[in-house]
C-alpha positions in Angstrom: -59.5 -37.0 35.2 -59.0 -37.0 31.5 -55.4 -36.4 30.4 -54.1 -36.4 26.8 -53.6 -38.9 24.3 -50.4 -41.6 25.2 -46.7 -40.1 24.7 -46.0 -42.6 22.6 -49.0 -41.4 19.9 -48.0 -37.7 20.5 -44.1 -38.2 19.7 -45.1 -40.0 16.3 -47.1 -36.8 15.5 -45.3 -33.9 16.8 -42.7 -35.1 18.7 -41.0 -35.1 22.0 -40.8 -31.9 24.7 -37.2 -30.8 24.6 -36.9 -31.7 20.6 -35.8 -28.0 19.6 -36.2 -29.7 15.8 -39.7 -30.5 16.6 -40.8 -27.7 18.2 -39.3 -24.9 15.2 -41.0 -27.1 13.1 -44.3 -27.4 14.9 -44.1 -23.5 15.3 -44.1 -23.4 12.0 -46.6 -25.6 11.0 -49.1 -23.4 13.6 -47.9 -20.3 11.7 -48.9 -21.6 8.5 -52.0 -22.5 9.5 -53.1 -19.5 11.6 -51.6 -16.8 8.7 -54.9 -16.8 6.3 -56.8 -16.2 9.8 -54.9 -13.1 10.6 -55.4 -12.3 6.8 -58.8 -12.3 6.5 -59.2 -10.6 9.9 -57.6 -6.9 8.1 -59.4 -7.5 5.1 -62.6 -7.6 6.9 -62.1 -4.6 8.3 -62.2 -2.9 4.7 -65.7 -4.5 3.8 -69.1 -2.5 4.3 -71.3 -4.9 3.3 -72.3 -7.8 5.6 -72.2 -10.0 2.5 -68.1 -9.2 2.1 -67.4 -9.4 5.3 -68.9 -12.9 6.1 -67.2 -14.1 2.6 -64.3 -12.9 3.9 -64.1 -14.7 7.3 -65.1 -17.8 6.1 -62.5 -17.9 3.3 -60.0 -17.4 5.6 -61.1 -19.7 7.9 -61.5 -23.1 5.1 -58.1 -21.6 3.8 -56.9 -22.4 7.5 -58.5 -25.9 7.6 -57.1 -26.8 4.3 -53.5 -25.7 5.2 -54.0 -27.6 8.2 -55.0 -30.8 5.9 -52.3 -30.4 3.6 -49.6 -30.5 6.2 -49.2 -33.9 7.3 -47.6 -33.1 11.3 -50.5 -30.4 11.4 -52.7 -32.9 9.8 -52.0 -35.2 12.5 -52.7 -33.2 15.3 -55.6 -31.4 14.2 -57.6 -34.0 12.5 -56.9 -37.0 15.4 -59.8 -39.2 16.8 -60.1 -39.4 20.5 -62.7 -40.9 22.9 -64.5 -38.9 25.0 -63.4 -39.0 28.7 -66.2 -37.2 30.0 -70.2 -38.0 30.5 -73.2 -36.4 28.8 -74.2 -35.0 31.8 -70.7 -33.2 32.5 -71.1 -31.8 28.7 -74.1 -29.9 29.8 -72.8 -28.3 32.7 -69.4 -27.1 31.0 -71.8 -25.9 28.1 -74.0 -24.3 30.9 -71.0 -22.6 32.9 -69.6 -21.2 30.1 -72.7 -19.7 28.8 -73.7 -18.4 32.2 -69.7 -16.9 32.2 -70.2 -15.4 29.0 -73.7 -13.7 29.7 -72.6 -12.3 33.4 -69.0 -11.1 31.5 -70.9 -8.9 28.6 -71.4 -5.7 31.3 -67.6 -5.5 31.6 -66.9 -6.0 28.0 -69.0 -3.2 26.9 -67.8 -0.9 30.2 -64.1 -2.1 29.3 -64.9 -1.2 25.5 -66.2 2.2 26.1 -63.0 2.8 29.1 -60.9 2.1 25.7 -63.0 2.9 22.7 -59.2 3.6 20.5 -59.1 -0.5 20.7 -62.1 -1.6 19.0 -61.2 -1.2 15.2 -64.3 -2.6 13.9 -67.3 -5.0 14.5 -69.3 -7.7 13.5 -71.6 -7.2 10.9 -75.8 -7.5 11.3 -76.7 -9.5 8.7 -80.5 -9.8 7.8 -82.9 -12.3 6.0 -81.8 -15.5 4.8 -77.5 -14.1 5.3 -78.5 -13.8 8.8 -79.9 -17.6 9.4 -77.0 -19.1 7.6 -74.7 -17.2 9.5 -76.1 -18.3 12.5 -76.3 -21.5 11.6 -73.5 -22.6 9.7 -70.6 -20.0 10.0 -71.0 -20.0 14.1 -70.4 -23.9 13.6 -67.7 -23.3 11.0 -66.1 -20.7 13.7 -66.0 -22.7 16.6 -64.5 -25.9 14.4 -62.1 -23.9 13.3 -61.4 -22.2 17.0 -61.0 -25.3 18.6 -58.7 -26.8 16.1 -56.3 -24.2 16.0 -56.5 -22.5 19.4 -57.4 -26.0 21.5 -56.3 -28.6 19.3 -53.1 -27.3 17.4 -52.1 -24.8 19.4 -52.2 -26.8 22.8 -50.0 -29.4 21.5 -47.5 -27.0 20.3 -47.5 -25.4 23.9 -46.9 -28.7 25.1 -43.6 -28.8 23.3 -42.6 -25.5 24.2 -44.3 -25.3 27.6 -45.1 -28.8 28.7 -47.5 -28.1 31.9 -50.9 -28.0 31.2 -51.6 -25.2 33.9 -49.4 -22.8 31.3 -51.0 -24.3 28.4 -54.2 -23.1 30.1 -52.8 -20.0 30.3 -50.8 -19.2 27.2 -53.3 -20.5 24.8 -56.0 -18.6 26.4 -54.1 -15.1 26.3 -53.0 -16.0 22.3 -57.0 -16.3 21.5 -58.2 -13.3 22.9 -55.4 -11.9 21.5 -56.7 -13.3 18.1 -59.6 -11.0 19.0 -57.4 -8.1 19.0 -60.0 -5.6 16.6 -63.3 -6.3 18.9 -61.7 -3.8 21.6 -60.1 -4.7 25.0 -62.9 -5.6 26.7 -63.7 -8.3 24.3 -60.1 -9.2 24.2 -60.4 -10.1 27.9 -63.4 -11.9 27.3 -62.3 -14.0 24.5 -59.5 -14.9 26.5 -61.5 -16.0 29.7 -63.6 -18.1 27.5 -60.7 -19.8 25.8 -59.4 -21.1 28.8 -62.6 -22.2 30.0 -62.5 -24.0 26.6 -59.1 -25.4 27.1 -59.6 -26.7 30.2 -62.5 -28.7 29.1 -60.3 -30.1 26.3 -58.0 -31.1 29.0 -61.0 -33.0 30.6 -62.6 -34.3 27.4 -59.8 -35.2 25.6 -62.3 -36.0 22.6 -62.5 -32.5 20.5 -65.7 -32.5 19.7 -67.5 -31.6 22.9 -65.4 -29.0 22.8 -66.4 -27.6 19.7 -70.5 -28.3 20.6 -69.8 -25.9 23.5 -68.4 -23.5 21.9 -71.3 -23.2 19.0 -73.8 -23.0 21.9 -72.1 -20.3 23.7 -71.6 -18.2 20.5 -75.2 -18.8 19.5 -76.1 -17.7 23.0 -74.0 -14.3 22.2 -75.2 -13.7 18.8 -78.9 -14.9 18.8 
């Protein structure tokens, strides 16, 4: 099974479970980096136009990657090389089972949505013409970069300082990104959050981010196509 990187390589980034210095000051690195996120997720809810809204959420996301570059602990963490620990083969069935998860799971988001319509707050827009093949395109690949680098990436490694089992990782992480999904309504919430530690778990396996991030493009462009 695929574990993470050595101790001795995660203590020269982050530090060392236990270190209450490291871990106020990984917290805070995460916050910094997740802030323009939560940001651009209220302004979006004041734009009308599919064009502002989409400007919006990728602003806020690049903001996120930058801050992440600038910071050289978050930098560390976020922007590290790994080898995959996983085949090709086992890819495509982790990209399969959480497609398949995420199709059979849309009846009980839109039944769990309409159970609890006072917490959707807002939608995604429908863009059209050439807005709506370049957000399919490149702003579902620029969401699930950025996804997996804050929620998987980042995020895991600052649960391990705090947490340090991966089974709680698993579970903390996953709870924290549907909550990210907090104006798509309950049902989505749950949703987001199953998915995440789907996600998470294959991260756990793979080591290597960047299956990660190919899976979850294809499930989104599953979703939304």
């Amino acid at each position: 099974m695929g574990g993470g990187p050595p101790e001795s390589k995660v203590v020269r980034e982050i530090g060392r479970p236990g270190d209450k210095a490291a871990r106020l000051c990984a917290l805070a690195w995460l916050l910094a980096v997740v802030t323009p996120l939560i940001a651009s997720q209220l302004i979006r809810l004041h734009q009308h136009g599919a064009l502002g809204w989409i400007a919006w959420d990728y602003a806020g996301r690049l903001a996120a990657l930058a801050i992440a570059a600038a910071i050289p602990a978050a930098r560390a963490v976020a922007f590290r090389s790994e080898r995959v620990r996983i085949s090709i083969p086992e890819i495509g069935l982790w990209i399969a089972g959480l497609s398949v998860i995420e199709r059979v799971g849309q009846p009980l988001r839109v039944v769990v949505n309409a159970a609890f319509p006072g917490t959707v707050f807002g939608s995604y827009p429908r863009p059209s013409g050439w807005l709506y093949m370049f957000d399919l395109i490149f702003g579902l690949a620029l969401v699930a970069l950025i996804e997996e680098i804050v929620f998987r990436r980042c995020l895991g490694e600052v649960l391990r300082l705090w947490l340090g089992g991966r089974g709680s990782i698993i579970v903390v992480s996953s709870l924290l990104f549907g909550a990210c999904h907090w104006w798509t309504g309950l049902g989505n919430v749950m949703m987001a959050a199953l998915i995440g530690a789907g996600l998470m778990l294959m991260l756990q396996r793979s080591v290597a981010l960047w299956p990660v991030v190919l899976a979850h493009d294809l499930v989104d462009l599953v979703a939304f196509a």
